[in-house]
Legacy VTK file of the C-alpha trace (Angstrom):
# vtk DataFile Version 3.0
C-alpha trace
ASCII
DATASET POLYDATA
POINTS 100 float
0.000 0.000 0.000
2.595 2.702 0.881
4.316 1.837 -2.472
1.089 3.022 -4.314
0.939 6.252 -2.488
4.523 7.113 -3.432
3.230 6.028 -7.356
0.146 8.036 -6.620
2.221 11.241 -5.703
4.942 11.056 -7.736
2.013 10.841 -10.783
0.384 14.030 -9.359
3.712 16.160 -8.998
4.437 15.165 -12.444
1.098 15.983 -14.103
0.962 19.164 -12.141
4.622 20.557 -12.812
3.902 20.280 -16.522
0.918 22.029 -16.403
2.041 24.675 -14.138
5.177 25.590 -16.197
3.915 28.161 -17.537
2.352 29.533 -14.700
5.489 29.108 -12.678
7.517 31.325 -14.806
5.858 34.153 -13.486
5.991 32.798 -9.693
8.241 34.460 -6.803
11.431 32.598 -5.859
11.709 31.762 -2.120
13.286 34.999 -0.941
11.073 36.904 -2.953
7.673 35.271 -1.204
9.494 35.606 2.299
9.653 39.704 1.137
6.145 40.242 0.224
4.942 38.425 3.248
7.213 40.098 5.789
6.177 43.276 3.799
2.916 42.532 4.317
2.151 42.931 0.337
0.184 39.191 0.639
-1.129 37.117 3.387
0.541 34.144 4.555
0.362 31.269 2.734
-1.023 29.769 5.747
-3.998 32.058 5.786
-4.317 31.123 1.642
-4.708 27.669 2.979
-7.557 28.711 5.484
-9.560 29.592 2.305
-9.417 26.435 0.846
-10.009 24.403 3.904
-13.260 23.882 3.700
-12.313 21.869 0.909
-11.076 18.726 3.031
-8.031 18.644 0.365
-4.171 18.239 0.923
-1.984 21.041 -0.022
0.332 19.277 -2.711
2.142 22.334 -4.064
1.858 25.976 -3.922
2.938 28.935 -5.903
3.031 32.851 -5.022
2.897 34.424 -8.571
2.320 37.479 -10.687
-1.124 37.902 -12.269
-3.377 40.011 -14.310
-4.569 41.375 -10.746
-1.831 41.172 -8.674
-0.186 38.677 -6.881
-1.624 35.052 -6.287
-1.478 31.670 -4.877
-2.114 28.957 -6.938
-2.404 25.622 -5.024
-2.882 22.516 -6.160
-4.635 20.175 -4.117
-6.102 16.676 -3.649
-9.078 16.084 -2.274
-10.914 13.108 -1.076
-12.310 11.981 -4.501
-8.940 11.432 -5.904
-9.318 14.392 -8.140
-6.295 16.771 -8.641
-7.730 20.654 -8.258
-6.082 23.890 -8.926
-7.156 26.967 -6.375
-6.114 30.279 -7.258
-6.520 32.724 -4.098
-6.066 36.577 -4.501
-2.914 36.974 -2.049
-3.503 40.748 -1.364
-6.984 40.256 -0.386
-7.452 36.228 0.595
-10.249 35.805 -1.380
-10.569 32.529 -3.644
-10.727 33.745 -7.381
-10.742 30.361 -8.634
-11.165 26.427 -8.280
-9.968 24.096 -11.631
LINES 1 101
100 0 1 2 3 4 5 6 7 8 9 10 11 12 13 14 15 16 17 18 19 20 21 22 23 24 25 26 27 28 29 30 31 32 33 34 35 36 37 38 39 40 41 42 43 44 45 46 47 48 49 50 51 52 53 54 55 56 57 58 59 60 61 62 63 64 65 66 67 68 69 70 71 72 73 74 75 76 77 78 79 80 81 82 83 84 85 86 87 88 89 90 91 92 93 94 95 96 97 98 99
């Protein structure tokens, strides 16, 4: 069984880096994420998270990045169904903008 969760992941984090390669070109390296939140440009990813909860999902990756509106998170998540889903949450604001 744990060998099939390892398969399981390692299939997720490979579907989802391809698709967010281009989205991830316009993310925030790690210093740059730890500047906007000390800064207090975005909330914490931890409060993006909060948004989502509701969701009963785990967190499998997450992105701060530059958008049309500002910055985002875009977290990708697995939920109980088995079903990889994209969130986007506005990081200025905390509000979820989107669920894919």
């Amino acid at each position: 069984m744990p060998h099939r969760a390892v398969a399981l992941v390692a299939a997720i984090l490979l579907c989802t880096s391809n698709a967010h390669a281009t989205a991830q070109d316009n993310c925030l390296n790690r210093a740059e994420r730890h500047a906007a939140v000390a800064s207090k440009q975005v909330i914490p990813l931890a409060a993006a998270l909060r948004v989502v909860h509701g969701r009963r999902a785990e967190l499998v990756d997450a992105h701060l990045c530059h958008g049309p509106q500002g910055l985002y998170y875009l977290l990708t998540l697995l939920p109980r169904d088995g079903k990889v889903r994209r969130a986007a949450v506005d990081a200025a604001t905390g509000k979820l903008a989107e669920v894919r």
